[in-house]
C-alpha positions in Angstrom: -10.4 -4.0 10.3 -12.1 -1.0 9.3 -11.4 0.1 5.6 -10.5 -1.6 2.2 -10.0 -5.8 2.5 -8.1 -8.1 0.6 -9.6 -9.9 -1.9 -7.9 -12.9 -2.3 -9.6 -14.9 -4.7 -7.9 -12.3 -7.3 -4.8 -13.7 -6.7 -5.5 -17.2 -8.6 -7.7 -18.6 -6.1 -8.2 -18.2 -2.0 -6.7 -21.6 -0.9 -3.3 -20.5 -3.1 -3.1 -17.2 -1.3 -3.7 -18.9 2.2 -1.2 -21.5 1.7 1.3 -19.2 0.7 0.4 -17.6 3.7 0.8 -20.5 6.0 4.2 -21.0 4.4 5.9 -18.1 5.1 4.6 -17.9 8.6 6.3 -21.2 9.2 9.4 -20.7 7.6 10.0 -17.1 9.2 12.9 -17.9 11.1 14.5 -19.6 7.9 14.3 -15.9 6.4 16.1 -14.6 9.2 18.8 -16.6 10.0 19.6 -16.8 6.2 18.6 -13.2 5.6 16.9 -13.6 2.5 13.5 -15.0 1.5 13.6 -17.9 0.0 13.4 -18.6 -3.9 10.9 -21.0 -3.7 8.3 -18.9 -1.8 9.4 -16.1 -4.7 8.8 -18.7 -6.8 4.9 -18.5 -5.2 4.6 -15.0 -5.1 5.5 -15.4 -9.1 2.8 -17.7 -9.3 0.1 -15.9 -7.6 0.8 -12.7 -9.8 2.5 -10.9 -7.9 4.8 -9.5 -9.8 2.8 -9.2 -12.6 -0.1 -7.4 -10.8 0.7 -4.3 -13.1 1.8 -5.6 -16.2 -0.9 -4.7 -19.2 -3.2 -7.4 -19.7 -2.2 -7.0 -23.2 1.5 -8.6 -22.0 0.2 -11.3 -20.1 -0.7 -8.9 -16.8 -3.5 -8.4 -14.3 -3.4 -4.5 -14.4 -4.3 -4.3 -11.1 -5.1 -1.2 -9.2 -2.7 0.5 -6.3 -5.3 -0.6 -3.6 -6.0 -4.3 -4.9 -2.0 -4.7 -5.1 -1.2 -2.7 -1.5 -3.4 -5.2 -0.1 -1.9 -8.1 -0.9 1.1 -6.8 0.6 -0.3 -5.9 3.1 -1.4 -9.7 4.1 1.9 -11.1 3.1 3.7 -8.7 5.2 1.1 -9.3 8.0 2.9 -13.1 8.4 6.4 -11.8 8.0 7.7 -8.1 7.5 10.3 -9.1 5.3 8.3 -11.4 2.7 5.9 -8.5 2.5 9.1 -6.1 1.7 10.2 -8.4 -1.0 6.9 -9.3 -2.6 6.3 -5.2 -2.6 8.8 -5.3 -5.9 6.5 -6.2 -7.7 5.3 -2.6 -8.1 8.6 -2.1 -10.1 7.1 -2.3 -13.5 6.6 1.3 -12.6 10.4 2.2 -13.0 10.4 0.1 -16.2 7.9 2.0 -17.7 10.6 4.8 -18.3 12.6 2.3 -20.4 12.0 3.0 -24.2 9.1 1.2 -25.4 10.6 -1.8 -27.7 12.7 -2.7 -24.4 9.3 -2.7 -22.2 7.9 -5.1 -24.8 11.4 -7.2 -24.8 10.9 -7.1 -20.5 7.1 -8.5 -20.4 7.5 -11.2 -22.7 7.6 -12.8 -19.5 5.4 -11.0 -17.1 6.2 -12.8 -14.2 10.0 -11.8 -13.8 11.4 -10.5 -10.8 13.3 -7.0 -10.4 15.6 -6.0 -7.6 17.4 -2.7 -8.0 20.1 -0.8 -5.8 20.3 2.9 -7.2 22.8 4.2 -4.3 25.8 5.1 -4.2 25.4 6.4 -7.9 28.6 4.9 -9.9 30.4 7.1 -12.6 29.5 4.8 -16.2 31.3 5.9 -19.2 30.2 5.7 -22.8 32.1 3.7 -25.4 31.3 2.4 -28.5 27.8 3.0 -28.2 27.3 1.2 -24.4 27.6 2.4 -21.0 30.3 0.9 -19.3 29.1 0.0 -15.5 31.5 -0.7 -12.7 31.3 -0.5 -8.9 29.1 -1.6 -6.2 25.8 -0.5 -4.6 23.9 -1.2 -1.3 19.9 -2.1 -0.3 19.3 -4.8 -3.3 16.4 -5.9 -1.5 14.9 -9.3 -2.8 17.8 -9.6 -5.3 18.2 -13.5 -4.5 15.1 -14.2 -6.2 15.5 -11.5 -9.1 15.5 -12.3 -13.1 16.8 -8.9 -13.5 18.9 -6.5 -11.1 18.9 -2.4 -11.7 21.9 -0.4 -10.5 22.2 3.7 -10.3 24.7 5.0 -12.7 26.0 8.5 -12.6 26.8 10.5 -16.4 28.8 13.4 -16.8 26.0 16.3 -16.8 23.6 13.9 -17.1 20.6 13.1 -15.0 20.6 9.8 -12.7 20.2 7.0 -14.6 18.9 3.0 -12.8 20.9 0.0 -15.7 19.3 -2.7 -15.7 21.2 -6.2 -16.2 20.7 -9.7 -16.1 21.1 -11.1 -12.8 23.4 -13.6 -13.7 26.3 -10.4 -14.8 25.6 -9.0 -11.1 27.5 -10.2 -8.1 25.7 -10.1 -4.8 27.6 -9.9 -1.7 25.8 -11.8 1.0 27.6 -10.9 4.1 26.6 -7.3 3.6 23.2 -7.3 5.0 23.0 -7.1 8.9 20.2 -5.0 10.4 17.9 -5.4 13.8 14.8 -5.7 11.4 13.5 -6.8 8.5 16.9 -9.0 8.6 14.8 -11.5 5.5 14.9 -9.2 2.6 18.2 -9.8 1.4 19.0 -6.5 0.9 22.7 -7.2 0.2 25.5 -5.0 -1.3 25.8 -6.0 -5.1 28.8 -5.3 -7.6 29.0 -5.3 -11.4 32.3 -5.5 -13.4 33.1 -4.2 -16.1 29.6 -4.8 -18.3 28.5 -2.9 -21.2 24.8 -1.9 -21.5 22.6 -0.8 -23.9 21.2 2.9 -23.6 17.9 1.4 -24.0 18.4 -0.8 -21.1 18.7 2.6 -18.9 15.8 5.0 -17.3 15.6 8.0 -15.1 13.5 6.8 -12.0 11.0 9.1 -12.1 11.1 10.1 -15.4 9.0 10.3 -18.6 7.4 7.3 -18.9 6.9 5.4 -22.2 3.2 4.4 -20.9 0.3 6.3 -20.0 -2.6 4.4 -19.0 -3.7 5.2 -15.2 -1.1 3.2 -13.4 1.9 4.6 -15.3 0.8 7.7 -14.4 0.9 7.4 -10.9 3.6 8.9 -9.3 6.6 6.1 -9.3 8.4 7.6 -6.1 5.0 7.5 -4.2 4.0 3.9 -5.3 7.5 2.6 -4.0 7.1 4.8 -0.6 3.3 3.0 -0.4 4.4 -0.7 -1.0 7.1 -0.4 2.0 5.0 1.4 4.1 1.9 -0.8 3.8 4.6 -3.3 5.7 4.6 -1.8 8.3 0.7 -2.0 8.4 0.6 -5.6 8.0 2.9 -6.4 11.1 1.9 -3.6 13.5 -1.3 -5.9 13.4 -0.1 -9.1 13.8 1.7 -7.5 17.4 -2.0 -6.2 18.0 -3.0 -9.9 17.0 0.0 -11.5 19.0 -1.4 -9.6 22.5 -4.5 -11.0 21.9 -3.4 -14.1 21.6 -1.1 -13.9 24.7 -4.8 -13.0 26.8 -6.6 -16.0 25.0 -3.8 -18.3 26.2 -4.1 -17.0 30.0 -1.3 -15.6 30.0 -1.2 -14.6 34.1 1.3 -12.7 36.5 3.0 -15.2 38.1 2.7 -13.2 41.2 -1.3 -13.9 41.2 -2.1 -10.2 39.6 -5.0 -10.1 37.0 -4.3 -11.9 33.8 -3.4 -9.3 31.1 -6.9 -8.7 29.8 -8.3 -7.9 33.1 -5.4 -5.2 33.7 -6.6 -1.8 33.6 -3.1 0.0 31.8 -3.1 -3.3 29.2 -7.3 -2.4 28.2 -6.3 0.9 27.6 -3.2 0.7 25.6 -4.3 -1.9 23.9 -7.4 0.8 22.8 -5.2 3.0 22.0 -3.1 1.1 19.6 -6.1 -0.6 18.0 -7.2 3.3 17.1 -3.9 4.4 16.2 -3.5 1.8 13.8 -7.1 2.2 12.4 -6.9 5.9 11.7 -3.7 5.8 10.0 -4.6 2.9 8.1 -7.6 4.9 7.2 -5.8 7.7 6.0 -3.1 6.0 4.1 -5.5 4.1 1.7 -7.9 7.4 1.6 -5.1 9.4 -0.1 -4.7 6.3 -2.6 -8.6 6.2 -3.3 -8.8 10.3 -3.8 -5.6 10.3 -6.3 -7.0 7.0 -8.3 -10.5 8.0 -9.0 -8.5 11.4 -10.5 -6.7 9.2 -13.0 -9.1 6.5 -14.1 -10.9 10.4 -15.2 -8.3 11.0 -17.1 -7.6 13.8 -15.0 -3.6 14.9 -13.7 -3.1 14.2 -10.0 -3.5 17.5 -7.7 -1.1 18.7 -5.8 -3.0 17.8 -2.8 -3.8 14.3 -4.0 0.2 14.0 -4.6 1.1 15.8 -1.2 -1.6 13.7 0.8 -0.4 10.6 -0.7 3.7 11.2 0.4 2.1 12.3 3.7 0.0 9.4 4.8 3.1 7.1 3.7 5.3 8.9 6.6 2.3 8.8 9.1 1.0 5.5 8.7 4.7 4.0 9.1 5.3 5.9 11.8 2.2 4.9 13.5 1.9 1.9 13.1 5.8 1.7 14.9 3.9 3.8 17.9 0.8 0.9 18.2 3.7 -1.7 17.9 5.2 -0.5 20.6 2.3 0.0 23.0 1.6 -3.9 22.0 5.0 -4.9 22.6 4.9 -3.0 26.5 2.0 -4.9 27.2 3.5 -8.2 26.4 6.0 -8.1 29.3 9.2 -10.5 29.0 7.9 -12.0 25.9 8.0 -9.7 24.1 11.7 -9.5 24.6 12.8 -13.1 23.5 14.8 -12.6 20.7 12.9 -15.7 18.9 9.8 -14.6 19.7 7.5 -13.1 16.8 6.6 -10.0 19.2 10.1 -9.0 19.3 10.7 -9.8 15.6 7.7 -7.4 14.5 8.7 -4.6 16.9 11.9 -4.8 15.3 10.5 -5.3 11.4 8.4 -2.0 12.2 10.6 0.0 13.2 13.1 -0.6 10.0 10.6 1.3 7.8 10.8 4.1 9.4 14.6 4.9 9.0 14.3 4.5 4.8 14.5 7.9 3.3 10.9 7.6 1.9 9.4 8.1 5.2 11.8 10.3 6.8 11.5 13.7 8.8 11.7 16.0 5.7 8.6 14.2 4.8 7.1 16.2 6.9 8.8 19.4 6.1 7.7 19.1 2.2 4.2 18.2 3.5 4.4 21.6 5.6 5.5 23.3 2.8 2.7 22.3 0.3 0.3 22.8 3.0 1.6 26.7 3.4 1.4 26.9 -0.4 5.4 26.8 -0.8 7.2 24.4 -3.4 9.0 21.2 -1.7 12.2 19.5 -2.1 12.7 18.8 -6.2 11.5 15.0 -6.8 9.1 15.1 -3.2 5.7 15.0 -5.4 
């Protein structure tokens, strides 16, 4: 694979990262049927550093860089979709950078703990005594089986959005809510809070003012969490790649005496084709996240092409990498249709990405718009 590769041994050692690895490829179909990852391969990812890849080192953190972290997810995501999805929260230091600064210090006193957050539908929270007052219930809580701490999107009178964040055990999570054709581990259940007063300084506006301002918290927060689901899609539209190789390798033949698969002239070339579709947008996607790093470790603000190029690539790469996903999943014949089959899971994992709101069509329409020199949506850069 052409462009940045995983280091692993930065992730406690190579052998750790590689048995993790193995793990959640066995245990794949466990995630599905139960539609959750389970804790104890969180409980791995914790240990690894995951989700303390961008804590300060000061708190007990790693501090590592966009690329370093995408990576990983990357990998992860490359043995199942939907452990890739849930280990990507550990970019969410990012939102709690916009809690007041005593409360960050309170949150990494341990840096390995686990956020899930639902922001939508924003509940109405009133103020009394001091304390919002949260009620209601809120969908797409994805990893929140394995979370310390679970975020939910209140809604003030003539205020701006606001994410509360709460302990996990004052959250309810509904898990019969979560029933999609892809990326069916994540756990991405409906949860519900009663009746629970929070502190003010257990409240932020995702995606604004941040209390920190080294590089990474200055990196746009929106863009980071469209990156770490996108990368996803990366990591399984080359296992399918992987998976047709490995169907050709086998001798996999026609059973009416045709050419095996990797003598067939329509399965060299799509399979060409998805290998370059994959590789250019791969390219471009961690490109964009090069060009906009080097700016801030100069202490310099993020252009608005850097920013513009950066939500662009996300969109591209995701939707890509569902196009070579595809192609590999044609060539693969009636295997690729079994419904247990790890061809037909990723072509359905893939394509899941590219319905979130992150990567959808006015993606493209804000990119335009910046390109022509006219000002996007509010909140798109």
């Amino acid at each position: 694979m052409s462009g940045p590769v995983l280091d692993k041994s930065q992730w406690g050692s190579e052998q750790a990262f590689d048995a993790m690895l193995t793990d959640v490829r066995a245990r794949r179909t466990e995630f599905e049927e139960q539609h959750y990852v389970s804790k104890d391969i969180i409980e791995q990812f914790r240990e690894l550093g995951i989700y303390r890849a961008f804590v300060p080192k000061e708190f007990g953190g790693d501090e590592k860089s966009p690329t370093e972290f995408l990576l990983a997810i990357e990998e992860i995501a490359a043995a199942d979709g939907s452990a890739g999805w849930v280990a990507s929260f550990g970019m969410c230091e990012a939102y709690f950078a916009g809690l007041p600064l005593e409360t960050i210090h309170e949150t990494w006193q341990d840096p390995n703990a686990v956020f899930a957050g639902a922001m939508f539908p924003l509940q109405p929270a009133t103020m009394v005594d001091g304390k919002y007052i949260v009620n209601g219930r809120w969908k797409w809580a994805s990893g929140c089986m394995g979370a310390d701490r679970i975020g939910v999107g209140i809604q003030l009178e003539g205020a701006l959005p606001r994410m509360a964040v709460l302990p996990a055990s004052q959250v309810t999570i509904h898990t019969d809510s979560w029933d999609t054709h892809g990326m069916t581990g994540t756990g991405s259940f409906d949860v519900s809070v009663d009746n629970v007063a929070v502190d003010p300084e257990w409240t932020f506006v995702r995606g604004g003012e941040k209390s920190l301002h080294t590089p990474f918290f200055r990196y746009p927060t929106i863009t980071i969490a469209a990156q770490v689901l996108a990368v996803c899609s990366i990591g399984v539209a080359r296992t399918a790649i992987e998976l047709i190789k490995g169907l050709d390798e086998a001798g996999h033949r026609s059973r009416t005496g045709a050419p095996s698969m990797g003598d067939r002239e329509y399965s060299q070339i799509t399979m060409a084709k998805a290998e370059a579709t994959l590789r250019a947008a791969r390219l471009f996607f961690y490109d964009s996240i090069d060009v906009a790093w080097q700016q801030l470790l100069a202490g310099e603000e993020l252009t608005t092409e850097a920013r513009n190029m950066m939500r662009l690539s996300c969109t591209h790469v995701t939707r890509e990498c569902a196009e070579a996903t595809r192609m590999a999943y044609e060539i693969g014949g009636m295997e690729s249709a079994e419904n247990h089959g790890h061809l037909s899971r990723c072509w359905r994992d893939v394509h899941l990405p590219t319905q979130h709101a992150f990567m959808g069509e006015q993606t493209y329409k804000n990119a335009g718009a910046v390109l022509f020199g006219r000002e996007p949506d509010k909140g798109y850069i």
